[in-house]
C-alpha positions in Angstrom: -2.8 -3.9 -17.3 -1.9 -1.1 -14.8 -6.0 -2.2 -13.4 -4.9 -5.3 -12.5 -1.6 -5.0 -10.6 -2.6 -2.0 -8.8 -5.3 -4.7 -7.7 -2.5 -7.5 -6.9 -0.1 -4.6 -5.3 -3.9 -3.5 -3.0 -4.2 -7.2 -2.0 -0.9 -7.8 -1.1 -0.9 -4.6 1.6 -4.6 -5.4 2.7 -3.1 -9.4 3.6 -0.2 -8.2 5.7 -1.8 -4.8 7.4 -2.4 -5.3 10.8 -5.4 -2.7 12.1 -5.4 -1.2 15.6 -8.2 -2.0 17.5 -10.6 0.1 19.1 -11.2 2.1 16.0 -14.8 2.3 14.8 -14.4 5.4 12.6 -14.6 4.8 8.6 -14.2 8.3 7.7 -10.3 7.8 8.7 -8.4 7.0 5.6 -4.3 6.8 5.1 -3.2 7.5 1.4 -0.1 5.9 0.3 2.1 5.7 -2.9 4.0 2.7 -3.6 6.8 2.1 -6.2 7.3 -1.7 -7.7 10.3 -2.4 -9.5 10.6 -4.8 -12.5 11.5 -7.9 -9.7 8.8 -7.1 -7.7 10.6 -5.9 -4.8 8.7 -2.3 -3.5 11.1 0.1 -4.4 10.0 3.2 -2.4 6.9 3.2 0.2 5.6 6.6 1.5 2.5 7.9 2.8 0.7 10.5 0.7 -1.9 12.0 3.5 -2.2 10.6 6.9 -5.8 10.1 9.0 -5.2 12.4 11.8 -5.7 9.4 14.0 -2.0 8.3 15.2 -3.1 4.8 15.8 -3.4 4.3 12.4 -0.8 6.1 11.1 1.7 4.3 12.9 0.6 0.9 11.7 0.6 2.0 8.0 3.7 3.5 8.2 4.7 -0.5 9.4 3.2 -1.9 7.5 5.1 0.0 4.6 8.2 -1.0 6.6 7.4 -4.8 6.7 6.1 -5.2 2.9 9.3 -5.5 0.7 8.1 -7.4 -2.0 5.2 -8.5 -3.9 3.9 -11.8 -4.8 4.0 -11.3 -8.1 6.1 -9.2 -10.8 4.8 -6.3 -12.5 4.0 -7.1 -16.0 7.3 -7.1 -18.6 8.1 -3.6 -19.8 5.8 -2.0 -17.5 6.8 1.8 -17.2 7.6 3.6 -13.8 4.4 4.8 -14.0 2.6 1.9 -14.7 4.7 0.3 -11.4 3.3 3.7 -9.3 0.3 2.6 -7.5 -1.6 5.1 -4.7 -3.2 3.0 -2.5 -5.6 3.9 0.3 -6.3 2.2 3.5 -9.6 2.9 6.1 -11.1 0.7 8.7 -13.1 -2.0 7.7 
């Protein structure tokens, strides 16, 4: 169950995140944690570790202000912890 949403929750940030151009280097990661609540609204948004590279800090850290909801609902009686996913983003 958790699997699977963390999936949905990945998807929905991947859609939305605009990446900065110019940047060639997959090493660069951003590590974020993201809190659903029962409606599916994101309920807290922070990043865990950031790149180094401020380029792409920046346009995680918007993207975590833009995202305020998810497409779908968590699953019924899912537990905060079930609702905490830790996502990570690189260039592609």
């Amino acid at each position: 169950m958790r699997g699977n949403y963390a999936r949905t929750v990945q998807a929905a940030y991947d859609k939305r995140w605009i990446q900065p151009s110019g940047l060639s280097d997959r090493q660069l990661r951003v590590q974020v944690e993201v809190i659903i609540a029962l409606n599916g609204s994101v309920q807290s948004a922070r990043i865990l570790k950031v790149s180094g590279n401020r380029a792409l800090d920046q346009s995680i850290q918007a993207l975590l202000d833009r995202v305020k909801k998810m497409p779908e609902r968590p699953p019924s009686g899912s537990s905060i912890d079930d609702r905490t996913v830790v996502l990570n983003f690189n260039i592609k």
